[in-house]
GUKE-70590 format. One record per atom (N, C-alpha, C): residue number from 1; residue in three letters; atom name; x, y, z. Coordinates in nm, 4 decimals. Layout:
BEGIN
(NUM 'ALA' 'CA' (X Y Z))
...
//
This chain:
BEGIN
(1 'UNK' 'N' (-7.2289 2.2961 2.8599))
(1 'UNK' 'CA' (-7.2471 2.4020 2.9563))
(1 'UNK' 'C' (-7.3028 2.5283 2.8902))
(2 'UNK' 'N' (-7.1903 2.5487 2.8030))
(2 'UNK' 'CA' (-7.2510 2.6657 2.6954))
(2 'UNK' 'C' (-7.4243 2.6318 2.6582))
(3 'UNK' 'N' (-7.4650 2.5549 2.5829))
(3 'UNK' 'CA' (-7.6333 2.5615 2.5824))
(3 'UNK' 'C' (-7.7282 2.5549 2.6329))
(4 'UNK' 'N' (-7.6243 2.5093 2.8284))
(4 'UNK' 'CA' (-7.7429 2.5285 2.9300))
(4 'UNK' 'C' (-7.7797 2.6476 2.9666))
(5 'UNK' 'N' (-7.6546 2.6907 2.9485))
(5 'UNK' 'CA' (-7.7102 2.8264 2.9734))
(5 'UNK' 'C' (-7.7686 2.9309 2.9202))
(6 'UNK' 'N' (-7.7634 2.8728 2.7540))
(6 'UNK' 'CA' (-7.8885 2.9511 2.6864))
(6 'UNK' 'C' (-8.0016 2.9110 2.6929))
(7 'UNK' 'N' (-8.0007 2.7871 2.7250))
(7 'UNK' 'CA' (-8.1521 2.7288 2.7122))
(7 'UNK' 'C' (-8.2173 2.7952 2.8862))
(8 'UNK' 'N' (-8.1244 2.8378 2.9509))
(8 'UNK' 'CA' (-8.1427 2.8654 3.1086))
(8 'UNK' 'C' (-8.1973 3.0510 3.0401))
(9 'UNK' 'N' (-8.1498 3.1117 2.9427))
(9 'UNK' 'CA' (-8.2119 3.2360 2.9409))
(9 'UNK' 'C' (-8.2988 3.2422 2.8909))
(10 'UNK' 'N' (-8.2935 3.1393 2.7392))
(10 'UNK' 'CA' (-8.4141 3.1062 2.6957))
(10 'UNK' 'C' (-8.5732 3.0952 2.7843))
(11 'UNK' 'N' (-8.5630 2.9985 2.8352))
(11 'UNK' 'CA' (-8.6915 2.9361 2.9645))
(11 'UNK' 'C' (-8.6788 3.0983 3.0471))
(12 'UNK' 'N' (-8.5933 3.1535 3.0639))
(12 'UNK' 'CA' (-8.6308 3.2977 3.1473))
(12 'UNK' 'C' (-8.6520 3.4337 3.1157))
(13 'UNK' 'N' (-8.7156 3.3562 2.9182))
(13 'UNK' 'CA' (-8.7726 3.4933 2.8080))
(13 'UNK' 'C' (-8.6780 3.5837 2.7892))
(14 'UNK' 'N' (-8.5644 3.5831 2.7903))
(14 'UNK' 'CA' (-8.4589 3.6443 2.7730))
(14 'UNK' 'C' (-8.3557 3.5943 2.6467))
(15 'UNK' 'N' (-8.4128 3.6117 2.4802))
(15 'UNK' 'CA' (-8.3671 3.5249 2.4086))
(15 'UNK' 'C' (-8.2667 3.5731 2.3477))
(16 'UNK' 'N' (-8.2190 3.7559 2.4063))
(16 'UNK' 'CA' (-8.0755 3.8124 2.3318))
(16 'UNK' 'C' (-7.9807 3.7682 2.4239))
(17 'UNK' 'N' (-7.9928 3.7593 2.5533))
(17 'UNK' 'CA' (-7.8666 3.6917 2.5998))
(17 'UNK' 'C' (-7.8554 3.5255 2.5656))
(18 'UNK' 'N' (-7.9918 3.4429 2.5306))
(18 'UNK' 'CA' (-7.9491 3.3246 2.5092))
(18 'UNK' 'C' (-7.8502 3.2504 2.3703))
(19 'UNK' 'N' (-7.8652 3.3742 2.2780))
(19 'UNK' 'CA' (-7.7796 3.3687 2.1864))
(19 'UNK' 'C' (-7.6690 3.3439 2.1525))
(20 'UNK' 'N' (-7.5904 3.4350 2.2514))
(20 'UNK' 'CA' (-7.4611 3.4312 2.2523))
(20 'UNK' 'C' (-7.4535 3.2567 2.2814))
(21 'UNK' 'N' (-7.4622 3.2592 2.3923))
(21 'UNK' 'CA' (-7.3710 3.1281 2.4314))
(21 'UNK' 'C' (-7.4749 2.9286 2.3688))
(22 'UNK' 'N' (-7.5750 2.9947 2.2880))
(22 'UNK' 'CA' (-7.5815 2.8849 2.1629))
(22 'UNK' 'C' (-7.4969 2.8895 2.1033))
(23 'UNK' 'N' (-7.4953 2.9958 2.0407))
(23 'UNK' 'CA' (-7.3761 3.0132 1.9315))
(23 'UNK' 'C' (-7.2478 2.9936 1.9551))
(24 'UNK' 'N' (-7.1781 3.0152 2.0744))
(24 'UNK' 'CA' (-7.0747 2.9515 2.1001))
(24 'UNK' 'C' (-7.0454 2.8195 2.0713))
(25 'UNK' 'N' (-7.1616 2.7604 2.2215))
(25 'UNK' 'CA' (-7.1918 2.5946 2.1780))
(25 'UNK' 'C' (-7.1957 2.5743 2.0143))
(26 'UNK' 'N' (-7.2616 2.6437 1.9395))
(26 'UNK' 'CA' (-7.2823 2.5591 1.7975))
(26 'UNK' 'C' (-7.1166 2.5351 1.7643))
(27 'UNK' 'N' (-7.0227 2.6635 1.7398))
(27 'UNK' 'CA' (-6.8789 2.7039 1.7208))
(27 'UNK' 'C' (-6.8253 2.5662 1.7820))
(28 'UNK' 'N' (-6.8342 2.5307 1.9318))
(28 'UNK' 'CA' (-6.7799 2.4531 2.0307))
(28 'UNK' 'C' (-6.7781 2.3099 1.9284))
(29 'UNK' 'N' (-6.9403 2.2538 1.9453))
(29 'UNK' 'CA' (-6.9596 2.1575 1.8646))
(29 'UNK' 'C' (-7.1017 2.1409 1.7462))
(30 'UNK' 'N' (-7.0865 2.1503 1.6383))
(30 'UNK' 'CA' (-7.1890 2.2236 1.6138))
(30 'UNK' 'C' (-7.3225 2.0700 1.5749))
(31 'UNK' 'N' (-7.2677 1.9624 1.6421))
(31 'UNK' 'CA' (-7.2995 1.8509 1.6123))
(31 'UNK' 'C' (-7.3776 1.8139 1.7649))
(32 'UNK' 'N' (-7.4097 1.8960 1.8588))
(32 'UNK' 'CA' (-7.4255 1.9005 2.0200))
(32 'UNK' 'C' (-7.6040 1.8799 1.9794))
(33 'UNK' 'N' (-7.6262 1.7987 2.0932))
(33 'UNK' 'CA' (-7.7548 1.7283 2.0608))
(33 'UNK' 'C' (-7.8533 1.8471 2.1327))
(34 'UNK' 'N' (-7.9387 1.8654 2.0134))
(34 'UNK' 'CA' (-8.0210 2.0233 2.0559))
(34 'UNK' 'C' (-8.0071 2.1579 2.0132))
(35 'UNK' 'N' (-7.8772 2.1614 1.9851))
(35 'UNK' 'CA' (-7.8339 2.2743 1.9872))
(35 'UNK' 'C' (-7.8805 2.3916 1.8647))
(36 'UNK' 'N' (-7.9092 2.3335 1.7654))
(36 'UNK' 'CA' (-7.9557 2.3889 1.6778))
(36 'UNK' 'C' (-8.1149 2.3818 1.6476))
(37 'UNK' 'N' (-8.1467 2.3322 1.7188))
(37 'UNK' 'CA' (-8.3055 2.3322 1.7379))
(37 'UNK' 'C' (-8.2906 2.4873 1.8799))
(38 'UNK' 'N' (-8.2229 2.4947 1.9452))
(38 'UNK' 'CA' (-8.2235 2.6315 2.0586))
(38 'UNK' 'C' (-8.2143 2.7416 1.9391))
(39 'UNK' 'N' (-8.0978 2.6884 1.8985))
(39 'UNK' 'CA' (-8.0760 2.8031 1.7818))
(39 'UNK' 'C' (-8.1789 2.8541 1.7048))
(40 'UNK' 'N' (-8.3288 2.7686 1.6601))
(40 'UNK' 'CA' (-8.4650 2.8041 1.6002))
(40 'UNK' 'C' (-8.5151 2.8625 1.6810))
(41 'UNK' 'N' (-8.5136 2.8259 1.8218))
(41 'UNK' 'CA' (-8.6338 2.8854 1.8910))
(41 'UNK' 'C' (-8.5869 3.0334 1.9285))
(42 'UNK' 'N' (-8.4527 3.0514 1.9379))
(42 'UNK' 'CA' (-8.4057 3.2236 1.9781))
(42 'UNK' 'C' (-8.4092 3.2746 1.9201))
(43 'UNK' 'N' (-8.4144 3.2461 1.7961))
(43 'UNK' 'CA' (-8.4256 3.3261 1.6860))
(43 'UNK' 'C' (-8.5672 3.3701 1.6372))
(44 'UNK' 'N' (-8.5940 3.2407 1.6414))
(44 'UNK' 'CA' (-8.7477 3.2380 1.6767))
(44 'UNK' 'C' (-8.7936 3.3779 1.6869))
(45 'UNK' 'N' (-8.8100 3.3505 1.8718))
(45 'UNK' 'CA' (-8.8171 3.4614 1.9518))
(45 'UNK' 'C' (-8.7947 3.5966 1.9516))
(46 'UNK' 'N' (-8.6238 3.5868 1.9013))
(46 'UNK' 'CA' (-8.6150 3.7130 1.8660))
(46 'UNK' 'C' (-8.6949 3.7901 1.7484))
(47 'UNK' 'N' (-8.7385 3.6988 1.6371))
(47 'UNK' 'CA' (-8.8038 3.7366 1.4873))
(47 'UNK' 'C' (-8.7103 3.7094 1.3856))
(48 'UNK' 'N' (-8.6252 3.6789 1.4065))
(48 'UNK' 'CA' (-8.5293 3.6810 1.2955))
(48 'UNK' 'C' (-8.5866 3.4687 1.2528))
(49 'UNK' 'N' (-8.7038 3.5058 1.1466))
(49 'UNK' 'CA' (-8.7599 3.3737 1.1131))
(49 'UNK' 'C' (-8.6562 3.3241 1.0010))
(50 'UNK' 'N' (-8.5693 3.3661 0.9241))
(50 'UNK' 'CA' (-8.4813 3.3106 0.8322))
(50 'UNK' 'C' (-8.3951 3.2148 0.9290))
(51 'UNK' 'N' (-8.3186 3.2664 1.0079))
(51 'UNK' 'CA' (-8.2284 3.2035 1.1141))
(51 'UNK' 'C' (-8.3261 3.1057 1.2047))
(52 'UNK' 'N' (-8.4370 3.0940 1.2451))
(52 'UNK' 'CA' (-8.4729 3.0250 1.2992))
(52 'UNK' 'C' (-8.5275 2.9139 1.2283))
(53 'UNK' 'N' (-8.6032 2.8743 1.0766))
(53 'UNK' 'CA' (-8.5879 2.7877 0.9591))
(53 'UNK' 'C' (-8.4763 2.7379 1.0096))
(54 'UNK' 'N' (-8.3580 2.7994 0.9274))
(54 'UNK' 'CA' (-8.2084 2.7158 0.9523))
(54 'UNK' 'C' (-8.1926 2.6774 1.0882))
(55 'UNK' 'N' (-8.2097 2.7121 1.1822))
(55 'UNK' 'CA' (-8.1482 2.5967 1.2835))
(55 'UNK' 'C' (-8.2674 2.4847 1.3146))
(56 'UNK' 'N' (-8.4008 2.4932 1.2755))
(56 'UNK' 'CA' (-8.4359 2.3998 1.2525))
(56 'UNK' 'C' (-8.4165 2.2897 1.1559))
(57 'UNK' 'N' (-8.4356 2.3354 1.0299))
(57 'UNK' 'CA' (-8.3361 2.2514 0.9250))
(57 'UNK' 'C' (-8.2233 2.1540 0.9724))
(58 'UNK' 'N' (-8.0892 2.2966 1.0395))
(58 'UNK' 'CA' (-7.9817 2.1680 1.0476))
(58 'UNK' 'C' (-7.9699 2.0524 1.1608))
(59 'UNK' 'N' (-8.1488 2.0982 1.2488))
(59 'UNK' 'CA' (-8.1716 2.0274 1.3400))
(59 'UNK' 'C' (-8.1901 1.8978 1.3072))
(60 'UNK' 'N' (-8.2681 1.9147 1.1676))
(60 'UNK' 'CA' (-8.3524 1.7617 1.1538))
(60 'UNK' 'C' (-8.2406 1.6946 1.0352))
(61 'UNK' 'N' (-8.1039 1.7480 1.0035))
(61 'UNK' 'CA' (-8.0120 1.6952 0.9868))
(61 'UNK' 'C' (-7.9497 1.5931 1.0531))
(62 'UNK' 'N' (-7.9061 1.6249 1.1523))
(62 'UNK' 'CA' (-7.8260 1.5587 1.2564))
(62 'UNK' 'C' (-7.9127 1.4769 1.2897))
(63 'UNK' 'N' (-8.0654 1.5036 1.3444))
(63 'UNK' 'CA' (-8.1610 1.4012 1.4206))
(63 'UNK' 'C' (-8.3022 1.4346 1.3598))
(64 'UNK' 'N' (-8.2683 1.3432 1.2520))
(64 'UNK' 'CA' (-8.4376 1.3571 1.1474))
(64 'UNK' 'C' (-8.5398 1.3762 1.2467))
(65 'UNK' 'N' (-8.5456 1.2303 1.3005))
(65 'UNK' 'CA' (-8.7001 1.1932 1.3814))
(65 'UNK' 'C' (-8.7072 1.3332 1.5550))
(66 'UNK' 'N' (-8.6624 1.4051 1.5253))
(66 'UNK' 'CA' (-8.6438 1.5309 1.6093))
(66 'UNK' 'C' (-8.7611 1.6242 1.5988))
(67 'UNK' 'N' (-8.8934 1.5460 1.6872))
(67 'UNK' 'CA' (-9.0326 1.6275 1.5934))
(67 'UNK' 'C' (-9.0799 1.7033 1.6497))
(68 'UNK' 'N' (-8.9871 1.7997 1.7796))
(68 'UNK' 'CA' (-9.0104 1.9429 1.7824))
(68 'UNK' 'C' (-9.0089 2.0491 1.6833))
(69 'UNK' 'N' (-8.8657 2.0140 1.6467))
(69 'UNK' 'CA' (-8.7988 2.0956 1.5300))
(69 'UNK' 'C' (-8.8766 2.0584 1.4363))
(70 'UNK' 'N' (-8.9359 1.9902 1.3304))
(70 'UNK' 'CA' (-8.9854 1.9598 1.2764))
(70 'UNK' 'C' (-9.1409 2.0220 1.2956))
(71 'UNK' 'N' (-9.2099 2.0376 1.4218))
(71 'UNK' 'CA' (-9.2773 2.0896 1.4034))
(71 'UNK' 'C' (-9.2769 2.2915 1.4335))
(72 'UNK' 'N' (-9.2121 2.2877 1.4783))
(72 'UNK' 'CA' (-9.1819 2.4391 1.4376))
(72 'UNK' 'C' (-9.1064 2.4774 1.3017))
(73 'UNK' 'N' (-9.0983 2.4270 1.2366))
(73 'UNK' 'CA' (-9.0519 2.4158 1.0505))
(73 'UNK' 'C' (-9.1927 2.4444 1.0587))
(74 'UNK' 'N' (-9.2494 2.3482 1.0375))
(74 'UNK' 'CA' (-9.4202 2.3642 0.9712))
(74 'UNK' 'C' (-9.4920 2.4632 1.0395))
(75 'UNK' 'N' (-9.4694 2.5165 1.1283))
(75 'UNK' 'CA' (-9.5713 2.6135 1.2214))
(75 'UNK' 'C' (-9.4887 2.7954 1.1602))
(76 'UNK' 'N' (-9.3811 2.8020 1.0888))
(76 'UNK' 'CA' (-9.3234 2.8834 1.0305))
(76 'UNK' 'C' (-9.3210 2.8900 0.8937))
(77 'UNK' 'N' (-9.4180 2.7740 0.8183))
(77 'UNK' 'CA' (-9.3885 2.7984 0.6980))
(77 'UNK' 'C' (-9.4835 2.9071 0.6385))
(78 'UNK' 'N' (-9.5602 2.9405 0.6883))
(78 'UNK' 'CA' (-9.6520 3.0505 0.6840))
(78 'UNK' 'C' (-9.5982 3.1770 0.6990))
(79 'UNK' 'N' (-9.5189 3.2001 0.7354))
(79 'UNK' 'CA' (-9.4707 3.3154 0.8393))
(79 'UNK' 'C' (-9.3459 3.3801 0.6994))
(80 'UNK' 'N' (-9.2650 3.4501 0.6611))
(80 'UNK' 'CA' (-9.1448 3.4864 0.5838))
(80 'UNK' 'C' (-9.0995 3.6141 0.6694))
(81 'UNK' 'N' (-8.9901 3.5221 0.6661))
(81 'UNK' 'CA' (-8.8452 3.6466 0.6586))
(81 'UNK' 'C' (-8.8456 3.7298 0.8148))
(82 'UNK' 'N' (-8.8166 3.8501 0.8259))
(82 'UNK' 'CA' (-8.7931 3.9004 0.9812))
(82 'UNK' 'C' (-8.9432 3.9756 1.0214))
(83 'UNK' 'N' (-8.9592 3.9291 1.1507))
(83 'UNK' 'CA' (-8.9992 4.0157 1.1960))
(83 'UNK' 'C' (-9.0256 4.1541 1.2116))
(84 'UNK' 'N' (-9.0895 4.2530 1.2035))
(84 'UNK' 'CA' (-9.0292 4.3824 1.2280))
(84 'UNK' 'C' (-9.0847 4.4312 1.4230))
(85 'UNK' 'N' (-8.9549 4.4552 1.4695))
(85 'UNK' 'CA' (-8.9499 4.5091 1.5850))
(85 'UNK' 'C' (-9.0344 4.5829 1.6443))
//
């Protein structure tokens, strides 16, 4: 429930409220299918590219052949560190 509803703020460009309740979900189960691939893309979004690496990373942990995440790894390896606002 928790990551629908980030992925529900997410899809409605709204990626500081979708945060919170990934991150819950991750807390909840941090093994939840997706969940840490949301966790790349809000972070993403937000700029914070260190945090968004890692939840891609521990994406393709849990589910290697996961070749979204995987390809937003490679579409960031160009990119370092935060954004500036």
């Amino acid at each position: 429930m928790l990551c629908g509803l980030g992925t529900l703020y997410l899809r409605n460009d709204d990626p500081r409220r979708a945060l919170g309740p990934i991150e819950e979900c991750l807390r909840a189960n941090e093994t939840y299918m997706d969940a840490w691939f949301l966790y790349g893309q809000t972070n993403e979004a937000l700029g914070d590219l260190d945090r968004a690496r890692m939840g891609y990373r521990k994406q393709l942990e849990f589910v290697p052949e996961h070749q979204f995440a995987r390809m937003c790894l490679r579409n960031l390896e160009p990119r370092q560190g935060r954004r500036t606002p």
